[in-house]
N, C-alpha and C positions, 0 to 999 in steps of 0.2 A: 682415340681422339676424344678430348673433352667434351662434351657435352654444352653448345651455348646457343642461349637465351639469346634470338637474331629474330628480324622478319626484312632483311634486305641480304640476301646475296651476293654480294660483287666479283664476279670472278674477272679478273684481268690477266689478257695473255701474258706471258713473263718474256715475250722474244720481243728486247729492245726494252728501251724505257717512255714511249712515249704513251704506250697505252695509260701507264702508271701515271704520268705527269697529268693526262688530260682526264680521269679518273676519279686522282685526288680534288682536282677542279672542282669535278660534279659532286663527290660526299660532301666537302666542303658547304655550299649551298644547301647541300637535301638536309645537315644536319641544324643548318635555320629553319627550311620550312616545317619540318617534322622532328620527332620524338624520336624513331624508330632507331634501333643498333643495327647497323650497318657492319656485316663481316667481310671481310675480303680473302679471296682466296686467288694464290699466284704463287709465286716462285723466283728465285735468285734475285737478281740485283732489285727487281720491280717490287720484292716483299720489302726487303730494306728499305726503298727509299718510300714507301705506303706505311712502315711502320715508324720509322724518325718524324711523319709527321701525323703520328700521335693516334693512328687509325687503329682496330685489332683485323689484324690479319695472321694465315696463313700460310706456311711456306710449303707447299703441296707440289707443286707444279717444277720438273725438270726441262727447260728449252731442249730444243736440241740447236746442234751447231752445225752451220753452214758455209763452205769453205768460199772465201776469199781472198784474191790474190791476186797483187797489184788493181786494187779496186775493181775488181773484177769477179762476180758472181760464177764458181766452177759446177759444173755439175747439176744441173738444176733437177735434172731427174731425181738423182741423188738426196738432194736435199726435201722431194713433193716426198719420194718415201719415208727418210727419215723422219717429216711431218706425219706421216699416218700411223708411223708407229705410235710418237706422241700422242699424237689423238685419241690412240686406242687407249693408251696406260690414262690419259690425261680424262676418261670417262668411266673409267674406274674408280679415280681420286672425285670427282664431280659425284659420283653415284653414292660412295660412301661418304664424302661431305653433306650431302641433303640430308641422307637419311639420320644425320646427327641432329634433328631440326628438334627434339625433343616434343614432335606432334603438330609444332607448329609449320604451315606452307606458306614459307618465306615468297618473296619476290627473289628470280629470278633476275638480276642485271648482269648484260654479258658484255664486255668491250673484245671482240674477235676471238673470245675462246666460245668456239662451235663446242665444242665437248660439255660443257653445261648446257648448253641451249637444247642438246637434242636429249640430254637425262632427264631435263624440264619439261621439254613435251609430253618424253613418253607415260611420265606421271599425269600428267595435264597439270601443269602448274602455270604461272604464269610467266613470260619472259619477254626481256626487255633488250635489245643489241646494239650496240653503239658500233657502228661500223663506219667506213669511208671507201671503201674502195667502190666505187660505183662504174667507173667504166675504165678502159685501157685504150694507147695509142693503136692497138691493133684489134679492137673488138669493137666493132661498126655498129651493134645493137644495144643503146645507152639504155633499153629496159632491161639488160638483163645486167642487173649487179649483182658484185661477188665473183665474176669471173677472173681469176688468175690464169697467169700465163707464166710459167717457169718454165714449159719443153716445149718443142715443137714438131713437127712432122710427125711420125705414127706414133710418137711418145704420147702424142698430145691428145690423141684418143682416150687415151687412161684418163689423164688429165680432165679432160671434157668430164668425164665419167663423174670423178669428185665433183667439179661444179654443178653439175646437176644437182644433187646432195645437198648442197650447201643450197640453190637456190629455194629449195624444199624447205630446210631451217628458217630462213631470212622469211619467206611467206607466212610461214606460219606464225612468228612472233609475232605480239601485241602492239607491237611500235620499235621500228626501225629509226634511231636517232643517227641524223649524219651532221658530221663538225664539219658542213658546209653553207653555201648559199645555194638555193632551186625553190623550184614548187613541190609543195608536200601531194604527194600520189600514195592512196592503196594506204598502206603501215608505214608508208615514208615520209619522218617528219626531217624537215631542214630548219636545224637551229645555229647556222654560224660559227666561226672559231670557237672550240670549245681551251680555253689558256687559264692558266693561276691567276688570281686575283694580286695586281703590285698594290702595295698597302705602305708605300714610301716612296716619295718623289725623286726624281732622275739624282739632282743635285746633289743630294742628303746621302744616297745609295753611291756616288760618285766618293764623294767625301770618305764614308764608309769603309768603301774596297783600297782606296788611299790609290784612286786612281788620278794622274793630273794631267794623261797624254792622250793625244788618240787611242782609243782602246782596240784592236782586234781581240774578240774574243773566237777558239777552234775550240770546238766540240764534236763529240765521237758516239756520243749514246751510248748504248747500255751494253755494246759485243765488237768484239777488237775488228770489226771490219772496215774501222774509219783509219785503222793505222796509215796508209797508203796517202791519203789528203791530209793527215797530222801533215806526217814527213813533208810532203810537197809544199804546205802553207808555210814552216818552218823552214825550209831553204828558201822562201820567195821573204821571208822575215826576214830572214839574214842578210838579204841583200836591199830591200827596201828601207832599211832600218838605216842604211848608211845615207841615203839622202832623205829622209823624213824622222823628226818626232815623234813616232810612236811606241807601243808598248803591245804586247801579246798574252794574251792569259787561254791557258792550256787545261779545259774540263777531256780529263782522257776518262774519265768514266770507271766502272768499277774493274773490268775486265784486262784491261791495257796497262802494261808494264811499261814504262818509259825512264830512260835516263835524266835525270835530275841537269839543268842545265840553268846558268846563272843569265843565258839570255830570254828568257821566260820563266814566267810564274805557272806551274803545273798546280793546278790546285785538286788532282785527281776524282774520286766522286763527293758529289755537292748535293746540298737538299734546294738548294735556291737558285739553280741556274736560271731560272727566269729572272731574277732580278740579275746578274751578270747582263742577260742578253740583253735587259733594257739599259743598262748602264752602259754599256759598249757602245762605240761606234759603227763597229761591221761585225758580224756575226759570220764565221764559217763554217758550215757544215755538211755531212748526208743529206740526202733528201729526204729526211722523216717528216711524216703531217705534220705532227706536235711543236718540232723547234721551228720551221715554217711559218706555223700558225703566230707562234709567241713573235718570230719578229716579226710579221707581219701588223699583228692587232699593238706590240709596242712600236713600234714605227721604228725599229732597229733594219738597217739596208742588210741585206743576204749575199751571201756566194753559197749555192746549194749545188753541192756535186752528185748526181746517185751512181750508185753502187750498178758496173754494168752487167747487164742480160739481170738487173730485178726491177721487174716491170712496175712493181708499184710504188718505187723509186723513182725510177724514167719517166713517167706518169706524172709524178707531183714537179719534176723538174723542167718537163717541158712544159708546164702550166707559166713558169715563172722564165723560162728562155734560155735554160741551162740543158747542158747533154755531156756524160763522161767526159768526152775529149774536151772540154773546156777546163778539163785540170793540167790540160798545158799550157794552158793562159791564167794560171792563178796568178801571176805577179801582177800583169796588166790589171784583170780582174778587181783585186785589192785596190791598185795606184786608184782607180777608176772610180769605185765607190767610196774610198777613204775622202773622195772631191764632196762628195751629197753630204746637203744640209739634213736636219736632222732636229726635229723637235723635240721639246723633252718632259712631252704629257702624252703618255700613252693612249691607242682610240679605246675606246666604248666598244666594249663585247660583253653581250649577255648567253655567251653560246651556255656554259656553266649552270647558271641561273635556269636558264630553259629547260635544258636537259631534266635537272633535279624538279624540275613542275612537274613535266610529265612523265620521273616518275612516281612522284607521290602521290600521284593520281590512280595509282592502280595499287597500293597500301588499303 
């Protein structure tokens, strides 16, 4: 490994793309308030889309993959191991990336890769966690964040076991940033949607994409487990389209192979999907925080499906009044929201901005 001249480490989980998207946010701003070279270290599609916008990063970090089918989360045991194996190789890469610090003790910033944060402790360095999971539909104890829930019944013993661990990490960091609204407790600060900064108005960005109809725009994130609500949005297109004016544009992400079809625009992986989602009329998606976030803070209307038995999916979706089985109502769904008015000045979020204060506060 080269050898670079850093005092910010950014390590971003590589599983999905929204870590990456709300990330870039935060460098963005930190690299107004401060001087300092910011390295990022991740892996597959999240190094890509951190490096097209101009950041230096690392492509270290191997996801692993989680089986999906018919939107449906398989296996969940399966999947917490195959995360622990990552974990383990994933603090090896963290442990031999510090040590490249050339003398210097960077800052530690972690967006959900635990694997740096516990290489960071054990040196005593300093570290920073950008997390969200703060509680679940089925864990009644809202101070204890970070609890996942992928198994249950005696599985979930094991399961319990890791979050302890993890709650142990989460404690001891400097400052726990959450891309929420609450009251800041302990190392828990709350700084609001953390989204990209739109740097061009609705109109101009409409014009642009050479968009002139209703826009639905479907997106899939950063791992083919959205194939299943592609498909389903795209038969409910095909039939809506016969009594309505509108148009489809198709982010299938870096991972998802799709046939080419002349009743939509596939425009595969994109550096700007935020500006898409603000230009659109409906957004359809997973239940990722990140694209939630963007419609939400751009005032773009949602149809968010999560992925079932993944709790922190389900979680973000029944926050907004969605649950799996309403991907048998996508057509409705659509008809329904394609009616909402729709402004086209996005709100005020300074999640970004915040985040980047406090961490140059500890530079």
């Amino acid at each position: 490994m080269v050898r670079l001249e850093t005092s910010v480490y950014f390590f971003t989980s590589p599983i999905g793309l929204g870590h990456a998207t709300r990330d870039i946010a935060i460098a963005e701003k930190l690299k107004q308030i401060v001087g300092n070279e910011i390295l990022f270290i991740t892996g597959g599609a999240a190094y890509e889309l951190i490096s097209r916008e101009g950041f230096r990063a690392l492509n270290l970090y191997r996801p692993p993959h989680f089986t999906v089918d018919a939107g449906k989360l398989r296996n969940g045991f399966v999947w917490l191991m195959r995360y622990i194996i990552y974990y383990k190789r994933s603090k090896k890469i963290a442990e031999n990336a510090i040590k490249e610090m050339s003398g210097k003790y960077p800052l530690i910033v972690s967006d959900e890769d635990f694997a740096s944060i516990a290489v960071g402790q054990n040196i005593i360095l300093k570290c920073i966690l950008i997390y969200d999971i703060l509680e679940s539909p089925i864990c009644s104890n809202k101070d204890k964040i970070g609890e996942t829930h992928f198994t249950s019944g005696p599985l979930h013993i094991f399961e319990k076991k890791m979050n302890g661990s993890l709650h142990d990490l989460i404690n001891k960091c400097e400052k726990v940033i959450i891309p929420d609204f609450g009251s800041n407790k302990a190392n828990l600060v709350y700084v609001g949607p953390i989204v990209r900064e739109i740097k061009s108005d609705r109109n101009r960005l409409r014009s642009n994409f050479g968009l002139t109809r209703k826009t639905i725009l479907v997106c899939a994130g950063g791992t083919d487990a959205g194939r299943y609500l592609i498909q389903k949005s795209l038969d409910a297109y095909e039939k809506l389209k016969k009594r309505f004016d509108i148009d489809l544009i198709l982010v299938s992400g870096p991972n998802l192979k799709l046939n080419v079809s002349n009743q939509f625009h596939n425009l595969g992986f994109i550096n700007n999907l935020h500006e898409y989602i603000y230009a659109s009329d409906l957004v359809i998606s997973l239940a990722g925080r990140s694209t939630i976030d963007e419609s939400n803070v751009y005032g773009t209307p949602g149809i968010f499906i999560p992925i079932k038995n993944h709790f922190e999916q389900e979680r973000n979706a029944i926050r907004l009044g969605y649950k799996y089985e309403d991907i048998s109502n996508i057509e409705r769904l659509i008809e329904e929201k394609l009616g909402f008015t729709r402004t086209n000045t996005a709100s005020s979020s300074r999640g970004a901005e915040m985040a980047a204060k406090i961490i140059s506060e500890f530079l």
